[in-house]
VOPAGU-2260 file (C-alpha; in pm, 1 decimal, decimal comma):
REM VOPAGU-2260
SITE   aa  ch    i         X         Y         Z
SITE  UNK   A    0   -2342,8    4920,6   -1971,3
SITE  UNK   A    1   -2694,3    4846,7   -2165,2
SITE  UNK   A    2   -2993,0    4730,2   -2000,3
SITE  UNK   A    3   -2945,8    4402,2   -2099,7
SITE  UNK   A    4   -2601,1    4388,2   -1968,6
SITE  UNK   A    5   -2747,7    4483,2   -1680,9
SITE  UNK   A    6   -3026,5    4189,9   -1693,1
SITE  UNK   A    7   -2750,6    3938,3   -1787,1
SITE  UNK   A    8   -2524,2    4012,0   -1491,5
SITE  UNK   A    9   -2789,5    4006,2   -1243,2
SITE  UNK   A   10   -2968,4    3662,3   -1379,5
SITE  UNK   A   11   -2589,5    3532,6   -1333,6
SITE  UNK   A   12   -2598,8    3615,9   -1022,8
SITE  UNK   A   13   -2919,0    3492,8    -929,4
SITE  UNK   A   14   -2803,8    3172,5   -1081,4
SITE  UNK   A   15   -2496,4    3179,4    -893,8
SITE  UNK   A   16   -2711,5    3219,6    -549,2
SITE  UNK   A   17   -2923,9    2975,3    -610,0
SITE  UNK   A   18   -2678,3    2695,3    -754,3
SITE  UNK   A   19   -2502,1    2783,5    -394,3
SITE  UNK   A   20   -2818,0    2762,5    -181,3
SITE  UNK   A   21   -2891,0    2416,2    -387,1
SITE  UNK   A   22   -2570,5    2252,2    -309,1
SITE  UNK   A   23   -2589,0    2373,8      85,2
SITE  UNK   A   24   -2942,3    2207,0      76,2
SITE  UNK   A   25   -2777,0    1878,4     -55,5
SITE  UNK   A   26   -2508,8    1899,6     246,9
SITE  UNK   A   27   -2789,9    1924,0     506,2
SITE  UNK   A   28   -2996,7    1636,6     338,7
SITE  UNK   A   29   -2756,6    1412,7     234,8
SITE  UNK   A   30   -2655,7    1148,1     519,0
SITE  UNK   A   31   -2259,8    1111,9     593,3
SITE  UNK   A   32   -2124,7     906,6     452,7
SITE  UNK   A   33   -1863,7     609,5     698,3
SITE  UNK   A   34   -1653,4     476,7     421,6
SITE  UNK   A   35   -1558,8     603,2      34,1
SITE  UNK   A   36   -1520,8     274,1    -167,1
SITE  UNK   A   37   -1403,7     492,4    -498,0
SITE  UNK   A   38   -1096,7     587,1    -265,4
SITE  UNK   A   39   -1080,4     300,5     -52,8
SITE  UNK   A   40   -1058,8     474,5     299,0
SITE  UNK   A   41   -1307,9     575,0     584,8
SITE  UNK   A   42   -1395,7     931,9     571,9
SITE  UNK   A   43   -1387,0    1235,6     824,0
SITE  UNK   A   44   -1615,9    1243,3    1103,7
SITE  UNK   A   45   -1842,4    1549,8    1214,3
SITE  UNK   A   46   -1612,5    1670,2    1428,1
SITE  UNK   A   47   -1702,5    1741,3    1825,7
SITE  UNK   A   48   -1722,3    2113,4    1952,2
SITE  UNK   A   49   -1557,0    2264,6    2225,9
SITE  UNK   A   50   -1465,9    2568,4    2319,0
SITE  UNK   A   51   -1071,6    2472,9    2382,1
SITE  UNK   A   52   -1066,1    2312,8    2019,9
SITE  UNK   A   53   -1202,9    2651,4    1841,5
SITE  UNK   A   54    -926,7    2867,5    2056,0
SITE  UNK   A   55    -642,9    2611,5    1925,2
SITE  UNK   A   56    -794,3    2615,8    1578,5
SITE  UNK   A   57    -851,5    2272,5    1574,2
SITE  UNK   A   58   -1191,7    2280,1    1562,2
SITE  UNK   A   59   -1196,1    2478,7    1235,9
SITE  UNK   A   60    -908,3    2257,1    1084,8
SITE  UNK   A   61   -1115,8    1920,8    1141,8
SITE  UNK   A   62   -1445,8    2061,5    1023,4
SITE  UNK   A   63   -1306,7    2178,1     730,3
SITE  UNK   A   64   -1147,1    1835,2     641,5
SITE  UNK   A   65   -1455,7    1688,2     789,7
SITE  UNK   A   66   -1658,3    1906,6     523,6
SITE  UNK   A   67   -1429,9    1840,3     204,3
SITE  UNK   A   68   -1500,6    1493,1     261,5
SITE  UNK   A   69   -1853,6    1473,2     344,9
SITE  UNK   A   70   -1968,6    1710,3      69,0
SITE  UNK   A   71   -2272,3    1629,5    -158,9
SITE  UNK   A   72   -2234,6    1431,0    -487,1
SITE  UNK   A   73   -1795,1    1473,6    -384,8
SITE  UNK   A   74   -1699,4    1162,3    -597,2
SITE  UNK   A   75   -1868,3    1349,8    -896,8
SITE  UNK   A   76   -1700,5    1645,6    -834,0
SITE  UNK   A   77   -1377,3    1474,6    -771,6
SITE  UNK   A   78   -1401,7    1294,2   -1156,6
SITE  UNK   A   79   -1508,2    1660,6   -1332,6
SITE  UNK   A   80   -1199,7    1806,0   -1214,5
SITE  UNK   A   81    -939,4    1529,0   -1312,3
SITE  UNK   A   82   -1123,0    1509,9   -1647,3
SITE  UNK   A   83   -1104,6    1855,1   -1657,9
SITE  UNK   A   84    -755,2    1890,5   -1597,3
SITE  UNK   A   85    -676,3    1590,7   -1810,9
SITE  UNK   A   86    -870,0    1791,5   -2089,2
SITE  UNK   A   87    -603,5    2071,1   -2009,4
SITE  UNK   A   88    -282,5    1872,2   -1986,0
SITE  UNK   A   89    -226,0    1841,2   -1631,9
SITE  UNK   A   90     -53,8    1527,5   -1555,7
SITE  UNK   A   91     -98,0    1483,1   -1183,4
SITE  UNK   A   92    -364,8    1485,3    -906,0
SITE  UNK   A   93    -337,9    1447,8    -491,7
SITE  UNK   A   94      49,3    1240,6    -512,8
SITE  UNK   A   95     -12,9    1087,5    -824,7
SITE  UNK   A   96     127,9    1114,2   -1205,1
SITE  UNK   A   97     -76,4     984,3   -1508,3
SITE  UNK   A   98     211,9     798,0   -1724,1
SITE  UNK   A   99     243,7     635,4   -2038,8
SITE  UNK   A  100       8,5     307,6   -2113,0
SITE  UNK   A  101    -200,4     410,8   -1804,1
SITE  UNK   A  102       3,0     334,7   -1524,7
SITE  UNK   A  103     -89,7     556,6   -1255,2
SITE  UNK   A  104     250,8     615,6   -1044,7
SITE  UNK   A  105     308,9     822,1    -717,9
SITE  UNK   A  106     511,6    1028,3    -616,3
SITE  UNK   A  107     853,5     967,6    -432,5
SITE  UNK   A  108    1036,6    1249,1    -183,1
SITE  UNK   A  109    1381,0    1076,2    -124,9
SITE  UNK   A  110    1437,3    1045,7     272,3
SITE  UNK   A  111    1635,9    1312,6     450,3
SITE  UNK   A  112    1944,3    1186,5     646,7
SITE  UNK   A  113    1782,3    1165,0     998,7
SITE  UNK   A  114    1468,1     964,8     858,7
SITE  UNK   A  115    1756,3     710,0     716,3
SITE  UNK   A  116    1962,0     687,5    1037,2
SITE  UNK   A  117    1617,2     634,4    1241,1
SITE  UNK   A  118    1503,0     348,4    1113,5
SITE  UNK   A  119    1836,5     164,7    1073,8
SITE  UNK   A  120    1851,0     260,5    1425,0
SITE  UNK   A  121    1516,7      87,9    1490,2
SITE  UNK   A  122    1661,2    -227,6    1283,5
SITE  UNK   A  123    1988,2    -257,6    1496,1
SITE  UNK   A  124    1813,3    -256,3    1831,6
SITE  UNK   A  125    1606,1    -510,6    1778,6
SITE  UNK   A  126    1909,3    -684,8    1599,6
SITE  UNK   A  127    2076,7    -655,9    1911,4
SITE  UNK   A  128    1846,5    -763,0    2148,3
SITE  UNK   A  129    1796,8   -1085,0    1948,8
SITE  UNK   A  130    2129,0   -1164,7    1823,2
SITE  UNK   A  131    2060,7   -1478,3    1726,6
SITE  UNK   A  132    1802,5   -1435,0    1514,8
SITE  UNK   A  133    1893,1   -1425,5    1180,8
SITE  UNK   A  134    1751,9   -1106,4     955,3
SITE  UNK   A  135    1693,1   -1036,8     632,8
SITE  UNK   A  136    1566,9    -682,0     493,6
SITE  UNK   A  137    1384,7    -631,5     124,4
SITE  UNK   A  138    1319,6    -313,1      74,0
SITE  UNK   A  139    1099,8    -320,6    -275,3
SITE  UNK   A  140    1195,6     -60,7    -591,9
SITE  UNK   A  141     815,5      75,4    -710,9
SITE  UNK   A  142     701,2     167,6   -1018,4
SITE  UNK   A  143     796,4     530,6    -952,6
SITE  UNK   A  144    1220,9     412,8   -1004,9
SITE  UNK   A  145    1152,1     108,5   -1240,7
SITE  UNK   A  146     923,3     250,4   -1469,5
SITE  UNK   A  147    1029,6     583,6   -1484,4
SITE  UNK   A  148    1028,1     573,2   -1885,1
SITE  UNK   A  149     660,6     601,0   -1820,0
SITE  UNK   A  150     656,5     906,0   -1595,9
SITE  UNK   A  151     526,2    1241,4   -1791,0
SITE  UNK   A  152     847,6    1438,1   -1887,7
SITE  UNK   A  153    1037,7    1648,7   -1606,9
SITE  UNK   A  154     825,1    1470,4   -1321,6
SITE  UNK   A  155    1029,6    1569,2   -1022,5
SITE  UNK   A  156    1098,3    1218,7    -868,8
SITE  UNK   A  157    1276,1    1146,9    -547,4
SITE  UNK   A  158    1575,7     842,6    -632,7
SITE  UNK   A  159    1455,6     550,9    -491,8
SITE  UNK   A  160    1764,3     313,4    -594,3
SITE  UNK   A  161    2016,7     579,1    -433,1
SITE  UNK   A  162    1746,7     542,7     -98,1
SITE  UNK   A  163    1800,5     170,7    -144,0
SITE  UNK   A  164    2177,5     242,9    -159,4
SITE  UNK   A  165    2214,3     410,6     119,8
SITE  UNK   A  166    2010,2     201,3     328,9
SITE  UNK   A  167    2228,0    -138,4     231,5
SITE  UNK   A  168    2546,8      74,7     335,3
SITE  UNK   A  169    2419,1     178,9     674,1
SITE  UNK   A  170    2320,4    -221,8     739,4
SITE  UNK   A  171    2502,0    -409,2     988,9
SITE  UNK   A  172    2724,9    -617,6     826,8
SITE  UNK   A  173    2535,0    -956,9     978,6
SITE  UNK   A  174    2189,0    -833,3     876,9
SITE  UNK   A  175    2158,4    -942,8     501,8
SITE  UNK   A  176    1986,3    -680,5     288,6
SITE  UNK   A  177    1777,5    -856,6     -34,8
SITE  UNK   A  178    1873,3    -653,9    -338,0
SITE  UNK   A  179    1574,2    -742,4    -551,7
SITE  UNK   A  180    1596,3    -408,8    -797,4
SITE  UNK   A  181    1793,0    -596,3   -1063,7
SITE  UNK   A  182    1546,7    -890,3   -1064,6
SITE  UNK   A  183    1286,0    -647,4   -1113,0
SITE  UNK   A  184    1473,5    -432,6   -1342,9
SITE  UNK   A  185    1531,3    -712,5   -1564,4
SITE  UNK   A  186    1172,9    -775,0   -1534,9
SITE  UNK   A  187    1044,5    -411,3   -1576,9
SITE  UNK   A  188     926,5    -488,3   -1968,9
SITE  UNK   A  189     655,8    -743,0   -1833,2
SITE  UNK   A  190     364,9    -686,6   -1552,3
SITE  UNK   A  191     545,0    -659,8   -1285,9
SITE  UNK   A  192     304,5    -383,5   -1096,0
SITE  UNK   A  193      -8,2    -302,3   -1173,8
SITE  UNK   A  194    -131,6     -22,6   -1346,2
SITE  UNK   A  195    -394,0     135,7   -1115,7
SITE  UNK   A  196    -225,4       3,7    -800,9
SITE  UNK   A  197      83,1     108,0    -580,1
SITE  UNK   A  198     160,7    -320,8    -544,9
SITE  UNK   A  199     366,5    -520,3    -707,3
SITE  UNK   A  200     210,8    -805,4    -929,4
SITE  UNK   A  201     221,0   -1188,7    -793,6
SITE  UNK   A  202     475,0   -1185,8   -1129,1
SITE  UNK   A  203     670,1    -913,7    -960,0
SITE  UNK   A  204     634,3   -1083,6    -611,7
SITE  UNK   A  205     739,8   -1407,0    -752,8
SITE  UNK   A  206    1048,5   -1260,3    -931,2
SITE  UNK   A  207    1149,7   -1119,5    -544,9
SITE  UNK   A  208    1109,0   -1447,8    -379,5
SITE  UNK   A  209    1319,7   -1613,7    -586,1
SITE  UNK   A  210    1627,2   -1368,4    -478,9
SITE  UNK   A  211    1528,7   -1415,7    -119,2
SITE  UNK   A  212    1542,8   -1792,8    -179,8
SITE  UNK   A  213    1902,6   -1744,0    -274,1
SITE  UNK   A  214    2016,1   -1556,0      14,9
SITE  UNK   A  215    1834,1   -1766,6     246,7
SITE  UNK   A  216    2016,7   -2053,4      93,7
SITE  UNK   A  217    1642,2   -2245,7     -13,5
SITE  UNK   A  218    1600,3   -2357,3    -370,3
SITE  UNK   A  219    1287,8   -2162,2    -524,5
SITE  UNK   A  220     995,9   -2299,9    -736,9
SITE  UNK   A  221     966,5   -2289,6   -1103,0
SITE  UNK   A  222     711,4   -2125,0   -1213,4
SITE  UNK   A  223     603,5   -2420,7   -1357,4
SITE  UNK   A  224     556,5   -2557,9   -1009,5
SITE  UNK   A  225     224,1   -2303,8   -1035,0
SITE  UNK   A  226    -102,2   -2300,5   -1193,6
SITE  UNK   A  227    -115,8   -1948,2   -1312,2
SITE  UNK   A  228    -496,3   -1839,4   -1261,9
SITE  UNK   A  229    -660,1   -1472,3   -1349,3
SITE  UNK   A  230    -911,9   -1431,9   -1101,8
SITE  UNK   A  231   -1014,7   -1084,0   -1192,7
SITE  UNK   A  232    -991,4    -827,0   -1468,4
SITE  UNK   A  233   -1154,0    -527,2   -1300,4
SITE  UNK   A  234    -955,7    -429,1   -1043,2
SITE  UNK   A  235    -895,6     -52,3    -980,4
SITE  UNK   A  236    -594,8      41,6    -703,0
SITE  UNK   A  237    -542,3     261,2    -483,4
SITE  UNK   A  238    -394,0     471,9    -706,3
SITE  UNK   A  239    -680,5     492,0    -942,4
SITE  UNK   A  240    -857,4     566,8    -574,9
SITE  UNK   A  241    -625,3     829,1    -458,9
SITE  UNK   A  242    -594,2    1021,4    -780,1
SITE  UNK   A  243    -958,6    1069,5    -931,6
SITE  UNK   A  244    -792,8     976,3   -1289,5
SITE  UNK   A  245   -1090,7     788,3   -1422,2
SITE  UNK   A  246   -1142,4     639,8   -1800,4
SITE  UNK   A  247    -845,9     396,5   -1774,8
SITE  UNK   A  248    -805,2      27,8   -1798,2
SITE  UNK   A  249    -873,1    -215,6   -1505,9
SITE  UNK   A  250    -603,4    -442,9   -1414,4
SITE  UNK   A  251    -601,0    -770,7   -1374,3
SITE  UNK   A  252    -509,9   -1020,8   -1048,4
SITE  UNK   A  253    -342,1   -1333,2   -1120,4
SITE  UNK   A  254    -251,1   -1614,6    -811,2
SITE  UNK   A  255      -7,9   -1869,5    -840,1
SITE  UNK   A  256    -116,0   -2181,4    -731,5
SITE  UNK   A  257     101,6   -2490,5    -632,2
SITE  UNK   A  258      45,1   -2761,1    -833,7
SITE  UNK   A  259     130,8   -2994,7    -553,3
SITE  UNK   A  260     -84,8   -2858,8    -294,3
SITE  UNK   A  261     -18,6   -2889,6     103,6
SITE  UNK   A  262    -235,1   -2839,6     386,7
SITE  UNK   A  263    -226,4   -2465,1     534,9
SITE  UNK   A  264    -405,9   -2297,3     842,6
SITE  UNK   A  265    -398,6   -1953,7     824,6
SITE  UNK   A  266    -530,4   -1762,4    1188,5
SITE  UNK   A  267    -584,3   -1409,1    1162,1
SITE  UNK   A  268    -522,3   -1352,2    1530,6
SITE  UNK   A  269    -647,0   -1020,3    1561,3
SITE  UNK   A  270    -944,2   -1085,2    1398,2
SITE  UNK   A  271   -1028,5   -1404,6    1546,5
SITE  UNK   A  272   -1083,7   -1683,4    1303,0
SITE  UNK   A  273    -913,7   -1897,9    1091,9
SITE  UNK   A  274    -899,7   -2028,5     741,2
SITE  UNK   A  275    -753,1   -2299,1     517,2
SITE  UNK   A  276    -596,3   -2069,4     272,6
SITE  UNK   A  277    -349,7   -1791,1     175,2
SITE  UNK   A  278    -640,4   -1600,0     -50,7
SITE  UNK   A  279    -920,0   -1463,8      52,6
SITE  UNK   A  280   -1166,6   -1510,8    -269,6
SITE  UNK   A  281   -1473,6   -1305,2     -76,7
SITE  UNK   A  282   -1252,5    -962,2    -126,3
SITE  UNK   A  283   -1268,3   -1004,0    -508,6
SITE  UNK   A  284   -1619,2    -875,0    -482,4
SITE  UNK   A  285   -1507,7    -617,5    -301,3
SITE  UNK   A  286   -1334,5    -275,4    -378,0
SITE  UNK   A  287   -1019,2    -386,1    -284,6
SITE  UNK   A  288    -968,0    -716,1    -439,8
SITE  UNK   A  289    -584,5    -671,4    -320,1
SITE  UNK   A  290    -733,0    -782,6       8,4
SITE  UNK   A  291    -785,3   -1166,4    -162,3
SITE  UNK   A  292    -377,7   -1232,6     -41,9
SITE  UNK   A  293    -432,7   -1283,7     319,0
SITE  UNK   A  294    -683,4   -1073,7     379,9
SITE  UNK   A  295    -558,7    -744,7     369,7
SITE  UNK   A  296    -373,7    -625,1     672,4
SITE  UNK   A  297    -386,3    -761,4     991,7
SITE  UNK   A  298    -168,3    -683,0    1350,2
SITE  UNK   A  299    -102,3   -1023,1    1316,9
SITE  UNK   A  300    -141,8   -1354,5    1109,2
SITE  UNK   A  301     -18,9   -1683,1    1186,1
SITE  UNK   A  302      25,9   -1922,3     920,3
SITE  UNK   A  303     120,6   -2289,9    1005,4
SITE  UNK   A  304     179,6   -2562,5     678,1
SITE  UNK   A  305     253,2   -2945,6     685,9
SITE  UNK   A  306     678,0   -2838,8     573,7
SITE  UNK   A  307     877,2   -3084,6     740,9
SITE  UNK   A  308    1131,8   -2889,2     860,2
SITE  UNK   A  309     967,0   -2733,2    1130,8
SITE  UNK   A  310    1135,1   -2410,2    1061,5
SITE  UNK   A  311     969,4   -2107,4    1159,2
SITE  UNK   A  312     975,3   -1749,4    1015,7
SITE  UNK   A  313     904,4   -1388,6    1164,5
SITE  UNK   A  314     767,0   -1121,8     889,1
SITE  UNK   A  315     802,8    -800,7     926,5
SITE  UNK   A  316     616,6    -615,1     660,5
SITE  UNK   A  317     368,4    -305,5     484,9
SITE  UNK   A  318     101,0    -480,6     239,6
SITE  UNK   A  319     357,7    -563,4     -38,5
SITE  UNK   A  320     460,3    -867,0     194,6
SITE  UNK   A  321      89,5    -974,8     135,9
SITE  UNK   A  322     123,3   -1131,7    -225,0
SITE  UNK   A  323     492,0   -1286,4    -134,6
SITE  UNK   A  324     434,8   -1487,7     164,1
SITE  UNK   A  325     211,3   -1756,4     -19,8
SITE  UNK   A  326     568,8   -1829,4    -200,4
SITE  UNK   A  327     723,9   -1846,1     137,5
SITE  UNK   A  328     434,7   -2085,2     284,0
SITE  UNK   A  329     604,0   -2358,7      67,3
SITE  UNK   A  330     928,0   -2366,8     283,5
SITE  UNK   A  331     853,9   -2318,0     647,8
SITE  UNK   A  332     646,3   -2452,9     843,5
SITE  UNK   A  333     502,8   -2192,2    1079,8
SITE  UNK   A  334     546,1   -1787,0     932,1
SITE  UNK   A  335     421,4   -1492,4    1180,2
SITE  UNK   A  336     346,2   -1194,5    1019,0
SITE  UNK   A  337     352,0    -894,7    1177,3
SITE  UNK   A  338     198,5    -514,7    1088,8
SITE  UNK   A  339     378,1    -275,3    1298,8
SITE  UNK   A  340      99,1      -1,5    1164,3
SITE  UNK   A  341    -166,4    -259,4    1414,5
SITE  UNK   A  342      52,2    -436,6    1653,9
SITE  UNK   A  343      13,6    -332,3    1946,8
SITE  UNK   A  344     199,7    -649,9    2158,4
SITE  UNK   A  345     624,6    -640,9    2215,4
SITE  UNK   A  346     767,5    -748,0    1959,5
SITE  UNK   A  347    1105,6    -908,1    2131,1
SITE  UNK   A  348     831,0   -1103,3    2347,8
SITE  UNK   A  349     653,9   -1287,0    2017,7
SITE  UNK   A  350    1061,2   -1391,9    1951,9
SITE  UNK   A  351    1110,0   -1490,4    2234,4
SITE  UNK   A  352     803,3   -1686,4    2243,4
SITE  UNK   A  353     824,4   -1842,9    1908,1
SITE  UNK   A  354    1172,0   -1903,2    1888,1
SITE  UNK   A  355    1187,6   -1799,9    1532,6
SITE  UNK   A  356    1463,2   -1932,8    1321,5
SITE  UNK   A  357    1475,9   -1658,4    1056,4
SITE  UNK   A  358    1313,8   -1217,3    1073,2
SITE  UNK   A  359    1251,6   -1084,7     756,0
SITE  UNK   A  360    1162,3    -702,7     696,4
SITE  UNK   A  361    1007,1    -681,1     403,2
SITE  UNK   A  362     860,7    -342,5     263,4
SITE  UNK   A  363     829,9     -73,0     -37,1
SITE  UNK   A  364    1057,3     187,6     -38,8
SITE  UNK   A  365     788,8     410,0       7,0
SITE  UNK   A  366     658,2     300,6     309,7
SITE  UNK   A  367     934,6     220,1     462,4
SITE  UNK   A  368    1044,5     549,2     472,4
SITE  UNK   A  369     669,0     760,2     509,9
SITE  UNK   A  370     555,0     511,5     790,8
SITE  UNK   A  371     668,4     558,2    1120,6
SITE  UNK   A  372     572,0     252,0    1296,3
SITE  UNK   A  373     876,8      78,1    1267,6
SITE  UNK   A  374    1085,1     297,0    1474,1
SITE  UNK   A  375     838,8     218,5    1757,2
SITE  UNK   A  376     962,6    -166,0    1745,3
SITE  UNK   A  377    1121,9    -197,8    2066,6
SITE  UNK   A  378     802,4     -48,1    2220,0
């Protein structure tokens, strides 16, 4: 080895040292940070010591996640190395697949047996504890089975439909599943989900309501009972969160307004206040402009409308219900809606209470099957 091979490898190293001791600096000096609005999600907290939580190897395990997210400059790491593996071909990053016409779609493990027979267990004991309630269940098809043709080639994806399949057969005769996959199927050529975002579009939303109108034996609005308004073009999803992919396309949010328009209170119990409408406008300023249809999630909202009828309807749901209940405002005349993930209250006690006419469970596939909060129901 010459000298200046020599010089070379120890200036490298020098460099090397000192790019190190720069970036611990930065970790010292730069505050944590409470909330990433890039990914949408609050971020790891320094964890507290204690001599118990080192032994069990806790300690390490939180600090390390606590760390990875608080690290200096981490959103501008996290966009180098999905460029850089975009640059080298790689097609997926933390769940996520970069497809055709940049859709951004995630990943889908199909459910073992037990996680099936769970939450149809779940389903049937509330079912029988409140027989006469009637139920309805939609599970929702993503983009991962209906837009598969835009999935990179030999993307090892779980079968949603067959998950669908097997949940219909394992139903209760008397608790009417909502097949809305060939609605959306059908409807798979136009917007139907958005691009950065694991939702379904008010399009695709709309397309669903109008099959749960038909089983619930209520005739559906046209859709040229709506004014059909854009009300952004630069919102980027969760996925576009979740994944680092950056350089794509925005999507755009359209609502459906009625025409004929009817008076609506909207009380977001948990949170303690009240409004006059489905859509929360404020959010679209926000990072998560999903959040304008009702507000995002709450443990519960109650939504009361000047319908006639007086019937009343218990919701079930994950966020997809969010953008399909302003549909369902136009038919009842009260609708609870109910996040398992933040209710904390009984469940059969709100029925009982509100002497609901009509339960629907209404999530992705997804979810249904990833979240566990449903099976704690009859808690």
């Amino acid at each position: 080895m010459t000298g200046y091979d020599k010089w070379m490898r120890a200036v490298t190293g020098l460099l090397f040292l000192l790019f190190i001791l720069m970036v611990a600096v930065l970790n010292i000096l730069t505050p944590d940070q409470a909330f990433s609005e890039s990914e949408n999600r609050v971020l790891e907290k320094r964890p507290p010591f204690s001599l118990r939580s080192l032994l069990a190897g806790k300690f390490t395990s939180d600090y390390e996640t606590y760390i990875t997210d608080q690290f200096a400059f981490r959103e501008v790491w996290i966009g180098l190395k999905t460029d850089t593996d975009r640059i080298m071909g790689k097609k997926d990053s933390n769940g996520v697949y970069l497809g055709k016409d940049g859709y951004l779609i995630q990943h889908f493990t199909s459910p073992q047996d037990a996680e099936v027979n769970d939450r149809i267990q779940a389903i049937h004991s509330i079912h029988q504890t409140t027989p006469d309630l009637r139920k309805y269940i939609m599970l929702v098809p993503t983009a991962t089975e209906l837009l598969r043709d835009k999935l990179p080639a030999y993307a090892p994806i779980g079968d949603e439909h067959a998950a669908l399949n097997r949940v219909q057969q394992s139903l209760q005769p008397d608790i009417r599943f909502v097949d809305v996959y060939p609605a959306l199927y059908a409807g798979r050529e136009k917007a139907i989900f958005y691009k950065t975002d694991h939702h379904w579009t008010s399009k695709g939303a709309y397309y669903a309501y109008r099959v749960l109108c038909k089983q619930m034996g209520i005739v559906p609005k046209d859709e040229a009972a709506f004014n059909i308004r854009q009300v952004t073009d630069a919102f980027y999803g969760s996925l576009y969160s979740k994944s680092g992919f950056r350089h794509l396309e925005p999507d755009r949010i359209d609502l459906y307004l009625p025409k004929e328009e009817s008076k609506k209170k909207v009380e977001y119990v948990d949170a303690g206040h009240t409004a006059d409408s489905l859509y929360q406008t404020d959010n679209l300023f926000k990072k998560d402009k999903y959040a304008v249809f009702l507000d995002g999630n709450h443990a519960l909202v109650r939504i009361t409308t000047d319908h006639p009828d007086g019937k009343k309807l218990l919701i079930v749901k994950d966020s997809y219900a969010n953008s399909l209940i302003p549909f369902l405002a136009e038919h009842f005349a009260e609708i609870d809606v109910v996040d398992l993930r933040y209710y904390e209250e009984s469940v059969t006690k709100l029925i009982q209470d509100r002497q609901f006419h009509d339960m629907l469970f209404l999530y992705n596939v997804k979810t249904f099957f990833e979240d566990n909060s449903i099976l704690n129901i009859m808690e």
